[in-house]
C-alpha positions as CSV (number, residue, x, y, z in Angstrom):
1,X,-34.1,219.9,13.2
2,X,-33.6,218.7,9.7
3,X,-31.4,220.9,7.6
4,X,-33.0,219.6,4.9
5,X,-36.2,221.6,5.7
6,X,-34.4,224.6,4.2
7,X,-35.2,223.5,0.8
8,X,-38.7,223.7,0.9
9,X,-38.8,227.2,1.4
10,X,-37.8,229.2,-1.5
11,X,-40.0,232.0,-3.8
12,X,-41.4,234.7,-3.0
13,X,-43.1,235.7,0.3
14,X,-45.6,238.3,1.0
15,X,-44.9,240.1,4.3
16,X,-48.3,240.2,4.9
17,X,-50.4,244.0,6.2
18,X,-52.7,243.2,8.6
19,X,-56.1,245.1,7.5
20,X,-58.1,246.8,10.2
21,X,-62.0,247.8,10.4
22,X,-62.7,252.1,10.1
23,X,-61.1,253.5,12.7
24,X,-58.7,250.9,13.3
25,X,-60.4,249.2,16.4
26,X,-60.7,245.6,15.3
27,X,-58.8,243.5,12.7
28,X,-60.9,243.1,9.5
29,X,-61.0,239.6,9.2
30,X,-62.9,239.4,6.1
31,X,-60.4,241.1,4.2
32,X,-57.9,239.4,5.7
33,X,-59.6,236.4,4.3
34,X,-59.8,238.0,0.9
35,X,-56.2,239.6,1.0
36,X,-54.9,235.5,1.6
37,X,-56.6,233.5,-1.1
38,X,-56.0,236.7,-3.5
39,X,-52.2,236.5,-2.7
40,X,-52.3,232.2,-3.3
41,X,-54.6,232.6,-6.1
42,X,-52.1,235.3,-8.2
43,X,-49.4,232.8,-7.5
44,X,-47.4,233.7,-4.4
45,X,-45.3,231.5,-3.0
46,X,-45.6,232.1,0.2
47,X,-46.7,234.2,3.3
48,X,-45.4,235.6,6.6
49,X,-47.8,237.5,8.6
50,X,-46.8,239.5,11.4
51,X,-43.5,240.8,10.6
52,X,-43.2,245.0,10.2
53,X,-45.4,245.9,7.7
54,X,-48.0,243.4,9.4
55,X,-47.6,246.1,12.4
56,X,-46.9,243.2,15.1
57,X,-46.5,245.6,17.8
58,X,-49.3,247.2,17.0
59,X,-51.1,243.9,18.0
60,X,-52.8,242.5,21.1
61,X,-52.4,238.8,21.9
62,X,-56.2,238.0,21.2
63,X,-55.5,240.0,17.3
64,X,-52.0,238.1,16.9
65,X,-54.5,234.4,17.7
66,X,-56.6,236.2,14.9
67,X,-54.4,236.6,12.2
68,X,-52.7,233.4,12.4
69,X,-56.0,231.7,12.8
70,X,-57.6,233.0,9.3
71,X,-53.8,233.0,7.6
72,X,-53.2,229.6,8.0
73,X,-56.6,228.1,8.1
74,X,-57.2,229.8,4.2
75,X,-54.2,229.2,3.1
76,X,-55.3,225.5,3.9
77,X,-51.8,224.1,2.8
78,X,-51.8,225.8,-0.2
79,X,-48.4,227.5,0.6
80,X,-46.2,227.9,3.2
81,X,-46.9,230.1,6.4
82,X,-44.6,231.6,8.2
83,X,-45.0,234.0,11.5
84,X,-43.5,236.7,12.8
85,X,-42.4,236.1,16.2
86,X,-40.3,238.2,17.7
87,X,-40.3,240.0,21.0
88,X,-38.1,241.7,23.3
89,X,-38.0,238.5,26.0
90,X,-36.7,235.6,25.0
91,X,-39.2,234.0,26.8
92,X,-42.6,235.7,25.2
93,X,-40.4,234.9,21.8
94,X,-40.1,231.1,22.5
95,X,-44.3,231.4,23.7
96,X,-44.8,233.4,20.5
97,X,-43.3,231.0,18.5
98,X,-44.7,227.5,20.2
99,X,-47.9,229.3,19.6
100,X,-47.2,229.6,16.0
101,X,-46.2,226.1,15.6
102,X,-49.6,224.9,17.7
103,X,-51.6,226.6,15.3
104,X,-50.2,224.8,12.1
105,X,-46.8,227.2,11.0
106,X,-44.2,226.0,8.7
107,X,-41.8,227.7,10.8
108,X,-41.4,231.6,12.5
109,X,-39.5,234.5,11.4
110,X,-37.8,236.2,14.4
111,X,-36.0,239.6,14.5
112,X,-33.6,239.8,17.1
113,X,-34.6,241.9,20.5
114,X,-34.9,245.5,19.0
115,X,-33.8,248.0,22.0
116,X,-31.4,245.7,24.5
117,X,-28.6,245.7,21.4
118,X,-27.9,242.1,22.5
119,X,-24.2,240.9,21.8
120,X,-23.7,237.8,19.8
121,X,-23.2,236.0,22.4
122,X,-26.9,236.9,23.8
123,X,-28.2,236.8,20.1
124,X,-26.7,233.0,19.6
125,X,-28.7,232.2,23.1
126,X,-31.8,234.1,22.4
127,X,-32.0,231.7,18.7
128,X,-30.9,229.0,20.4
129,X,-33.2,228.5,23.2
130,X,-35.8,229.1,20.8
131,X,-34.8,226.8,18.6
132,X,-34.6,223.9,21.0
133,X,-38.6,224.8,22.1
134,X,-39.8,224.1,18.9
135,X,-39.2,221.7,16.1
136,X,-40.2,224.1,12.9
137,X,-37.6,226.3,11.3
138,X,-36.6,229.4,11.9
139,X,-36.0,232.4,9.6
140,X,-33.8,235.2,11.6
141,X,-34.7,238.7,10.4
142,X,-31.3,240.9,9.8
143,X,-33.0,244.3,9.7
144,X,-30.3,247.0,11.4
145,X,-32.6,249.8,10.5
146,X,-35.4,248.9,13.2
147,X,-33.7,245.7,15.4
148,X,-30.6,248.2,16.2
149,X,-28.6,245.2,15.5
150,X,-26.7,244.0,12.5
151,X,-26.2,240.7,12.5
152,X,-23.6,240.7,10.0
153,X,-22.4,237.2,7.5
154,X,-19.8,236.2,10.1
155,X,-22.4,236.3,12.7
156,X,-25.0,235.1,10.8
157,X,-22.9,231.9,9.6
158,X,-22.9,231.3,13.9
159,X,-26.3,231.5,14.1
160,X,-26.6,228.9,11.6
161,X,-24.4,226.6,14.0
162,X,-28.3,226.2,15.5
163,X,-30.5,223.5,13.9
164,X,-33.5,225.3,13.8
165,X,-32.3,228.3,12.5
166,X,-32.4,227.3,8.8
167,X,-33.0,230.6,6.9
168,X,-32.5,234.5,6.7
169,X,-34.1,237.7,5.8
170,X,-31.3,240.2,4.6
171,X,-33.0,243.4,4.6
172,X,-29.7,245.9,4.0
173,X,-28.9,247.5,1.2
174,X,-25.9,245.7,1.1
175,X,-26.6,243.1,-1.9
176,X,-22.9,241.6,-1.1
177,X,-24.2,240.6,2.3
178,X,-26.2,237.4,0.2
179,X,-23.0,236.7,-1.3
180,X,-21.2,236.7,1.8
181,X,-23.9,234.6,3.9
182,X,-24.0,232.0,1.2
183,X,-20.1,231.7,1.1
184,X,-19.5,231.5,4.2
185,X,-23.0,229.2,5.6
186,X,-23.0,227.0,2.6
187,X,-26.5,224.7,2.3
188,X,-27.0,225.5,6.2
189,X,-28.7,228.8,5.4
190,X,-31.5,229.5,3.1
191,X,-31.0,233.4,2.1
192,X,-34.2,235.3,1.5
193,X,-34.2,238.8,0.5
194,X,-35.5,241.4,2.5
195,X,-35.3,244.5,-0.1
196,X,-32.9,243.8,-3.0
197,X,-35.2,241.1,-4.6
198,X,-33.9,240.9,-8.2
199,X,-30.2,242.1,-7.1
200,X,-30.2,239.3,-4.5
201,X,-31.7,236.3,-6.9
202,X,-28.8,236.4,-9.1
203,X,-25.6,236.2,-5.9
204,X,-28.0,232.7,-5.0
205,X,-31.0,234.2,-2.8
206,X,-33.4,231.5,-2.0
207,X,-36.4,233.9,-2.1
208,X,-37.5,237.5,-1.3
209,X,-39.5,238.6,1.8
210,X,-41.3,241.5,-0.4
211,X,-43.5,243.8,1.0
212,X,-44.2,245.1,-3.1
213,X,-46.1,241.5,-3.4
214,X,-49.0,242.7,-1.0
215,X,-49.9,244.9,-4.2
216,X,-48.3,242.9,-6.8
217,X,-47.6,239.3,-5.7
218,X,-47.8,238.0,-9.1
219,X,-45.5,239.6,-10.5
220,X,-43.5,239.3,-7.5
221,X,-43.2,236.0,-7.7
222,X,-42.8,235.6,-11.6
223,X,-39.8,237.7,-11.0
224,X,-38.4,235.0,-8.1
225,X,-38.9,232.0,-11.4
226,X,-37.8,234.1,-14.2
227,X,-33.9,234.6,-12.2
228,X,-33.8,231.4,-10.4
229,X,-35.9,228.9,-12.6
230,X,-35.7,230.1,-16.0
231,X,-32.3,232.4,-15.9
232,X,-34.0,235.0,-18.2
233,X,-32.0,238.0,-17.5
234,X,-33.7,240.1,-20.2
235,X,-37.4,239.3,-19.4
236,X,-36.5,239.6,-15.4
237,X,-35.0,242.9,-16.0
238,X,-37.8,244.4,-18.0
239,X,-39.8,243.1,-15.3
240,X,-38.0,244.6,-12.5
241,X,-37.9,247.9,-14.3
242,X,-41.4,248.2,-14.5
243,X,-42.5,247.2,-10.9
244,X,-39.7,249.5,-9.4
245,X,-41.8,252.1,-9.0
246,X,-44.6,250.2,-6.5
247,X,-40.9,248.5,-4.9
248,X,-39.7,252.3,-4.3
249,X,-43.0,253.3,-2.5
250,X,-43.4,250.6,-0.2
251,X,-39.6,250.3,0.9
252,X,-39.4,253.9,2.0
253,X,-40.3,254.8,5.9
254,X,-43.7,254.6,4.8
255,X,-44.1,251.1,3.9
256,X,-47.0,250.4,5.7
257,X,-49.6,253.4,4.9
258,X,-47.9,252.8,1.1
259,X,-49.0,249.5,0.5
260,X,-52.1,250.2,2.3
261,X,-53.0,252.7,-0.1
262,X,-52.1,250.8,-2.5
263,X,-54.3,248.0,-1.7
264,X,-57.2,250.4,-1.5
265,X,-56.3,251.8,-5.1
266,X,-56.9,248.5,-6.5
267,X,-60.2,247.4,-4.6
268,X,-59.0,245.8,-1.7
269,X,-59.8,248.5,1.1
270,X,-57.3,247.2,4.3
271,X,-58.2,250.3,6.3
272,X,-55.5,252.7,7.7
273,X,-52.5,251.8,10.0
274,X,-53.1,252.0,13.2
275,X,-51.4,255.0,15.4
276,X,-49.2,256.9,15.5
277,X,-48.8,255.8,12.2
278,X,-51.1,258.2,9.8
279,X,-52.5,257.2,6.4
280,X,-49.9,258.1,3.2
281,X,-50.8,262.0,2.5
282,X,-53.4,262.9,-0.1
283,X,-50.4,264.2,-2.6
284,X,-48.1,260.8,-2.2
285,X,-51.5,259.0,-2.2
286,X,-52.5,260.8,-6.1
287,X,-48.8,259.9,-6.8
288,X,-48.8,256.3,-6.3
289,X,-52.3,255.7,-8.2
290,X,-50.5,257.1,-10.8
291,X,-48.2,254.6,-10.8
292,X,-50.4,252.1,-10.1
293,X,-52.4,253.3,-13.2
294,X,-49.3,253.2,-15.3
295,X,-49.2,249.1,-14.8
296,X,-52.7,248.9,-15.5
297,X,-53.4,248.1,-11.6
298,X,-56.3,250.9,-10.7
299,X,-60.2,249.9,-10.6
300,X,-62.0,246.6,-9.0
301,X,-59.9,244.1,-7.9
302,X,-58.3,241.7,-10.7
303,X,-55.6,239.3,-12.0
304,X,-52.1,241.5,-11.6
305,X,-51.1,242.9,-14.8
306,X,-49.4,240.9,-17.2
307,X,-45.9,240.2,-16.1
């Protein structure tokens, strides 16, 4: 694997929903379809379907095929695609993730196993055998607060001993963790956000896995080019102030139904999550089209606001 690679992934990423038909039985494709070229067409970055707020559990094999199918076929090259492939097995991860790469991925984004608490030890195996069964990069996934596992700078700069494994999403609240990682892995690990976008940009984040860019991926990503491009502290902080709100909704325990909502307030209907997830509640719904009427964001779908 090329270190090089790591380069060529920076900006921000939509974590992608995955939409579902009434009732939840079926993946809606067409607005799948229409969720993808929106996202490219408003200036993301790039995309990673299947990770959390995509609901990969949630998924059968046949539904995973689906997603990746329509993700990467309309983005069409367009951006980078990245897929969630994480598992419990190292063995259904590595299948998971040489499926990816058959169907045309620029590389995988892999959580660690999230209830065997693996030691480092297991952790450097599981990312290694993986990485030797495929030849795209690999983004691991640091999210304590589901994986049960922290995989902490020191461990993370171990990880990065592995060629494939090229890139990180940091999703703690802990925006010293980016400056820790890029001290202590150098140009052999591309950090991404996970939650602290803006925070993160300025200690040398590479990019930010947002889940606010399903709703707002414009501005999402002009924030990404206003701190690392432009170095416009000003104009990225009146940004970031006035997204907050939409950030705050969708990175509470109900990210998923949030930005599902969400979508629906602005005239892209994405169906509910599926079980035993339930759709936001009417009073948190009327709450966030308030603030999605506040950025000018409510009615048939359109351009992002202004950023």
């Amino acid at each position: 694997m090329d270190t090089a690679c790591m380069t060529e992934f920076r900006g921000t990423y939509t974590v992608l929903i995955t939409p579902f038909v009434p009732g939840g039985s079926a993946v809606d494709t067409a607005a799948l379809k229409q969720l993808v070229n929106w996202q490219i067409d408003e200036g993301i970055h790039g995309l990673i379907p299947l990770g959390s707020t995509g609901e990969f559990l949630s998924l059968s094999r046949e539904e995973r095929r689906q997603v990746i199918e329509i993700c990467i076929s309309e983005a069409n090259g367009r951006v980078p695609v990245l897929i969630g492939t994480g598992a419990e097995v190292t063995s259904d991860s590595i299948e998971l993730s040489q499926e990816a790469e058959n169907m045309g991925a620029q590389g995988v984004m892999i959580i660690p196993p999230f209830y065997s608490t693996p030691t480092e030890d297991e952790l450097f195996e599981h990312y290694r055998r993986i990485g030797e069964a495929i030849s795209i990069p690999i983004m691991a996934y640091n999210n304590p607060a589901t994986a049960n596992i922290d995989m902490t700078p020191r461990i993370l700069a171990h990880l990065a001993e592995i060629d494939a494994v090229t890139m990180v999403k940091e999703s703690t609240l802990e925006v010293t963790r980016v400056r820790d990682i890029v001290e202590l892995c150098g140009d052999r690990m591309a950090v991404f956000a996970g939650i602290l976008g803006y925070e993160s940009f300025w200690l040398g984040a590479q990019g930010w896995v947002a889940v606010c860019s399903n709703v707002l991926p414009r501005a999402s990503a002009d924030l990404f080019t206003l701190v690392a491009d432009k170095q416009d502290m000003e104009t990225a902080l009146a940004l970031y102030r006035r997204i907050l709100p939409i950030v705050r909704w969708v990175g509470e325990n109900r990210y998923v139904s949030a930005t599902k909502a969400a979508l629906d307030a602005i005239g892209l209907p994405v169906g509910d999550p599926r079980e035993p997830r339930l759709p936001l509640p009417e009073d948190e719904r009327r709450a966030l089209e308030k603030d999605l009427r506040d950025l000018g964001m409510i009615g048939p779908l359109k351009t992002a606001f202004a950023s």
